[in-house]
N, C-alpha and C positions, 0 to 999 in steps of 0.2 A: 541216676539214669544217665548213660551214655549218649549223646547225640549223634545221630547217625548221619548220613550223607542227606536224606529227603528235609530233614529239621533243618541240617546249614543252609540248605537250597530256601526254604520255607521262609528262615529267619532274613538270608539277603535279600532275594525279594521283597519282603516287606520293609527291607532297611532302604534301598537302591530303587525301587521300581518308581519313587515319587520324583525320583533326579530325574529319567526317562523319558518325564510328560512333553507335550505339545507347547510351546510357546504360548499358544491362545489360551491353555485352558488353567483355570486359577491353581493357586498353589495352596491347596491343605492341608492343615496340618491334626495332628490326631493329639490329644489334649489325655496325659495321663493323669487316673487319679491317683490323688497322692493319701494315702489315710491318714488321718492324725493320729500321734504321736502320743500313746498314754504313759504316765510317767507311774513305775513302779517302784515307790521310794523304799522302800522292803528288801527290793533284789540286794543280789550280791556284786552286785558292777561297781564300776569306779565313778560311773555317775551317778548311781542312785548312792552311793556314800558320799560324794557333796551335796548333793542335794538334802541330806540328811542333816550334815554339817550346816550347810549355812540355814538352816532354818532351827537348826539347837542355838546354834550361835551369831541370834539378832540382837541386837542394840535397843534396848528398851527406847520410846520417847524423850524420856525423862533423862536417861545417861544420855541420849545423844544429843539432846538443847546444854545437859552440861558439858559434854568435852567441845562442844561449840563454844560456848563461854568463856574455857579455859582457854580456848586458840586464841579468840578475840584480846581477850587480859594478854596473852603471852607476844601478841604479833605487837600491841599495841606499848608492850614494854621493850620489844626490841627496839621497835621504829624509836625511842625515847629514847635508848638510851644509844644509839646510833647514832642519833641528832644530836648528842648533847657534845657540846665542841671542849668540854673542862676535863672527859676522861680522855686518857691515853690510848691506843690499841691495845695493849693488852689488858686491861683493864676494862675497856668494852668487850675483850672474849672471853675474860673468866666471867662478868657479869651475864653476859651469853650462856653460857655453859651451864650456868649456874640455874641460868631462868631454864634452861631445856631438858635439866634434871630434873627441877621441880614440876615440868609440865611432864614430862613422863609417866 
């Protein structure tokens, strides 16, 4: 539908006519609602295909306390062998490297 001259008229009044008021008189405001939001994981949108995605592709409990584990073991053998003042640098970075394959 086209808008015609009496709708522009219609619409700025309603937009402008609250600037307009009296000094004394309060300022109200009109409070739109908003509808919630139902999520159709089905559709063919780009959000309903993440949303798809990350719920195929959750992280069991169990893998995630283990790749926890694996950080913890891996952080706690960098900081080791970081600290240890007998290796060389290069030698702290292949042993680096080494731990960051294995934790991959």
């Amino acid at each position: 539908r086209v808008a015609t001259v009496a709708d522009i008229e219609q619409r700025a009044r309603m937009l402008f006519d609250p600037l307009k008021r009296p000094a004394d008189k309060a300022l109200v405001f009109k409070r739109a609602s908003i509808k919630a939001l139902t999520v159709n994981k089905h559709a063919s949108t780009v959000a309903a295909y993440f949303t798809r995605e990350a719920q195929h592709n959750q992280i069991a409990p169990a893998h995630r306390r283990a790749i926890r584990r694996i950080d913890q073991q891996y952080y706690a053998l960098r900081r080791a062998v970081f600290s240890d003042q007998r290796l060389t640098r290069q030698d702290k970075a292949q042993l680096v490297s080494v731990l960051t394959f294995e934790r991959l």
